[in-house]
Structures are given as structure tokens and as C-alpha cells.
N, CA and C of each residue as an Amber inpcrd file, in Angstrom:
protein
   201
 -16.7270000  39.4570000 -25.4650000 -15.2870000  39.3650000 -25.5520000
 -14.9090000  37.8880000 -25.7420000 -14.2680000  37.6810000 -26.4720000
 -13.9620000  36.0420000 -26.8720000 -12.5730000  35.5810000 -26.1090000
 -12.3150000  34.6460000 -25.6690000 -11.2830000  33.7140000 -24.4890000
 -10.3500000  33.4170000 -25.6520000  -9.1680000  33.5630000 -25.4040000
  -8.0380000  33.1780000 -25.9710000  -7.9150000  31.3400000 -25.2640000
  -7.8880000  30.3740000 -26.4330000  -7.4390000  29.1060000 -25.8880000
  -6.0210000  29.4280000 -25.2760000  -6.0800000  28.0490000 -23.7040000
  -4.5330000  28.3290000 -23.6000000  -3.7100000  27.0210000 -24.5750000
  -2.8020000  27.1380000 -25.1810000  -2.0150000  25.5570000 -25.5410000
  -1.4300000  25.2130000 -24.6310000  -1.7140000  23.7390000 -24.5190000
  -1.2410000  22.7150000 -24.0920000   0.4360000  22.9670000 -24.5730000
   1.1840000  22.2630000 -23.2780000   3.0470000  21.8620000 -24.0090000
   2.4910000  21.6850000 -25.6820000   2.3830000  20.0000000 -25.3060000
   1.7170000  19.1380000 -26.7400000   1.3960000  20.5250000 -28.0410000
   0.3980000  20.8560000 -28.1370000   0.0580000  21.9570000 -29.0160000
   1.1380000  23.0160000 -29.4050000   1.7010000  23.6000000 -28.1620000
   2.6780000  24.6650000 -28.1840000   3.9750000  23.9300000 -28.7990000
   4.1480000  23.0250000 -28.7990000   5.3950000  22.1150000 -29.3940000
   5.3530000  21.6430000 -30.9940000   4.3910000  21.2960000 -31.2400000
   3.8810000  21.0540000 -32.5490000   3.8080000  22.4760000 -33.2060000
   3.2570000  23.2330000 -32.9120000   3.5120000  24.9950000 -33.5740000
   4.9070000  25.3400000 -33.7450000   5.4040000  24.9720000 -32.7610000
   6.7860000  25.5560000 -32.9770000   7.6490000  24.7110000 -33.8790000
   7.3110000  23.2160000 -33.2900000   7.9920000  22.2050000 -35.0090000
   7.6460000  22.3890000 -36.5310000   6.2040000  22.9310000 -36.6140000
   5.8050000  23.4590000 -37.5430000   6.5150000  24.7550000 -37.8640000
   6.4990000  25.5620000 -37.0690000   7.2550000  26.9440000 -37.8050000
   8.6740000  26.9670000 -38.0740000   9.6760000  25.8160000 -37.3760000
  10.6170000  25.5760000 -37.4450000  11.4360000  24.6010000 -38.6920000
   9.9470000  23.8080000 -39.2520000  10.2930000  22.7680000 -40.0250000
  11.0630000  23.0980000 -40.9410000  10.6790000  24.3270000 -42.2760000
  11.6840000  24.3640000 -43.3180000  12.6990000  24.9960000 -43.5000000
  13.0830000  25.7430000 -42.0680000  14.3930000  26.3520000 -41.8970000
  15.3140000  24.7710000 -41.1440000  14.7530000  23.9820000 -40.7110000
  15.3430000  22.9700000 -39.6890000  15.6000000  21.5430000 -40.9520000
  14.4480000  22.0530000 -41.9780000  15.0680000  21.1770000 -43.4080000
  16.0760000  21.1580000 -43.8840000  16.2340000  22.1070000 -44.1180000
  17.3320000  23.3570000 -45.1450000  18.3180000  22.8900000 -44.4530000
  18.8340000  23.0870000 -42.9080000  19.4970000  22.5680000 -42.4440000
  20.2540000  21.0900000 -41.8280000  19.3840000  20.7610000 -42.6030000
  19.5440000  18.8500000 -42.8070000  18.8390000  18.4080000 -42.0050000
  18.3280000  18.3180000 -41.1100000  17.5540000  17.9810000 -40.1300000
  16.3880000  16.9580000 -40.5570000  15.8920000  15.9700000 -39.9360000
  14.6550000  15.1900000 -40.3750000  13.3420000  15.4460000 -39.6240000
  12.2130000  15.1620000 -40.2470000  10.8930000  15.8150000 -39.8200000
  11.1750000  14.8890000 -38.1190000  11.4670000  13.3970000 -38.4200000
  11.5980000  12.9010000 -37.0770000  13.2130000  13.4600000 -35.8790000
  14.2910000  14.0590000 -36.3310000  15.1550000  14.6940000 -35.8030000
  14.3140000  16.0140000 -35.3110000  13.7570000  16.7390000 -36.0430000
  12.9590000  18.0740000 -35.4230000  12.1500000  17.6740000 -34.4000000
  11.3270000  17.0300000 -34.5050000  10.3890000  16.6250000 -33.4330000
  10.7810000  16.3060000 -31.9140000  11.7220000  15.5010000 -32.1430000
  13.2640000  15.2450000 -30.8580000  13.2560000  16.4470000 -30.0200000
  14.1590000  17.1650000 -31.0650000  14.6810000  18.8410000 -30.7060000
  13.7000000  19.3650000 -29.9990000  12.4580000  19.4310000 -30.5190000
  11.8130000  20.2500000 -30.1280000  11.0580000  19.8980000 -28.6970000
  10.6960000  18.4830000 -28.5760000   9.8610000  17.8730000 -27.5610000
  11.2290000  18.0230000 -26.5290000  12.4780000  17.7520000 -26.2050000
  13.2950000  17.9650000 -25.2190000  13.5380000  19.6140000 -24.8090000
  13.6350000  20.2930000 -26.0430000  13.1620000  21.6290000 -25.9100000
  12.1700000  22.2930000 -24.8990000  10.9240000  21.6280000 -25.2000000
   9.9710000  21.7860000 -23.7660000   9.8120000  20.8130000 -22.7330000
  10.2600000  19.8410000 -22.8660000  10.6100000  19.5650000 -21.2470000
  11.7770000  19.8760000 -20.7330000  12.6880000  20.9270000 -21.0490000
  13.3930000  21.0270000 -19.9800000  12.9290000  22.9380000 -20.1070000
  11.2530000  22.8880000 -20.1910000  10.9280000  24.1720000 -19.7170000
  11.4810000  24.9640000 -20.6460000  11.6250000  25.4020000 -21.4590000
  11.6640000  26.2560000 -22.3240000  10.5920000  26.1730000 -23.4450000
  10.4100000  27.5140000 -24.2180000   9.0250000  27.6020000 -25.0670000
   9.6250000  28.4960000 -25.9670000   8.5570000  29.3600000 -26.5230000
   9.4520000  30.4760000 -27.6550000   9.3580000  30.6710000 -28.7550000
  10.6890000  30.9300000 -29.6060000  10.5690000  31.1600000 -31.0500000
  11.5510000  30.0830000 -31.9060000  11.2390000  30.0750000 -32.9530000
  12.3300000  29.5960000 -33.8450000  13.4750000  29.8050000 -32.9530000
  13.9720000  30.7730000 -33.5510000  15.2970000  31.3680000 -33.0310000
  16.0970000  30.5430000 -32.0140000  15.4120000  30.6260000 -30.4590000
  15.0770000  30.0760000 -29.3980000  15.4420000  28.4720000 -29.7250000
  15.0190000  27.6740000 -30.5610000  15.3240000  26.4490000 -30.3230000
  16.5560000  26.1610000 -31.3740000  16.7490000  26.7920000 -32.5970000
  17.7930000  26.9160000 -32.8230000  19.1250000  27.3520000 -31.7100000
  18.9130000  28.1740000 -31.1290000  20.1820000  28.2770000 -30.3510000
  20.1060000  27.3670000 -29.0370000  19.1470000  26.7700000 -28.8560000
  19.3330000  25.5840000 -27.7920000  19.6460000  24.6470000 -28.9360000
  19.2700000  24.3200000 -29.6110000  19.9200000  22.6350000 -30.4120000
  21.8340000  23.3840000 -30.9030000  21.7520000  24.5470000 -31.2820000
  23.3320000  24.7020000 -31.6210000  24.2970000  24.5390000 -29.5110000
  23.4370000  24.7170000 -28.8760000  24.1880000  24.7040000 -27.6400000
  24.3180000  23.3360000 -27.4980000  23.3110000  22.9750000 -27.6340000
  23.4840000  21.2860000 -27.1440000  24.2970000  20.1630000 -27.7710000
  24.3090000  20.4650000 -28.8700000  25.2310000  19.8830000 -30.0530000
  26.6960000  20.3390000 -29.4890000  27.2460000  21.0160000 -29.4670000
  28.2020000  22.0270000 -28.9980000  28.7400000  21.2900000 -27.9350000
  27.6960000  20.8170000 -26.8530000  28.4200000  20.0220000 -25.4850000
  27.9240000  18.3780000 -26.0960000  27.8130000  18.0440000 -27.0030000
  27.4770000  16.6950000 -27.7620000  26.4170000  16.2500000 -27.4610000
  25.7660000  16.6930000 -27.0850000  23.7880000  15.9690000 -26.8770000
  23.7070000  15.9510000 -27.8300000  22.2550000  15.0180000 -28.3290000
  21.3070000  14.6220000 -29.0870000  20.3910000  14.7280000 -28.2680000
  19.4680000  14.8040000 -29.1840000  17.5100000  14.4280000 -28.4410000
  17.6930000  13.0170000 -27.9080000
């Protein structure tokens, strides 16, 4: 039976900037603006999907944060 690796934040964050990148393009966003999003994204404990960090960066924007 073969072991599923676990990811690291680090790893799990980079996957998700990756799957997020050319919808987060499209939306004007910069490879270094995504990276932001996403690394504050998991430190304040959250993980997930696309989706998921899209509607945390539209919340946060919303009460005027930035990364």
C-alpha cells in the first residue's frame, strides 16, 4: 500500500497559487499580488480551493485589506 505525502503549508500554498494563477490573471492580479493573497490566506489558517481564496481576497478587499 503506498503513503500519501502529507504537504507542508509551504507546498499546500504554492498548489493552490498555482491553480489559482490564471483565473487570478484574468483578473488583474500579479504573479507577486497572488502569492500575497495566498500566503496570508494560510496563515490565518485557512486552506482549500480556488473558490475559497477568491472569496477570502473579495472579503478582505471589501473591509480594505491588502496582503
Amino acid at each position: 500500500m503506498a503513503t500519501v505525502p502529507t504537504l507542508t503549508p509551504a507546498s499546500g500554498a504554492r498548489l493552490l497559487a498555482n491553480e489559482a494563477r490564471a483565473r487570478m490573471h484574468a483578473d488583474g492580479f500579479t504573479d507577486s499580488e497572488i502569492e500575497a493573497w495566498v500566503r496570508v490566506y494560510f496563515e490565518q489558517d485557512h486552506e482549500g480551493s480556488v473558490e475559497g481564496l477568491l472569496a477570502f481576497i473579495v472579503e478582505e478587499q471589501s473591509a480594505g485589506r491588502t496582503p
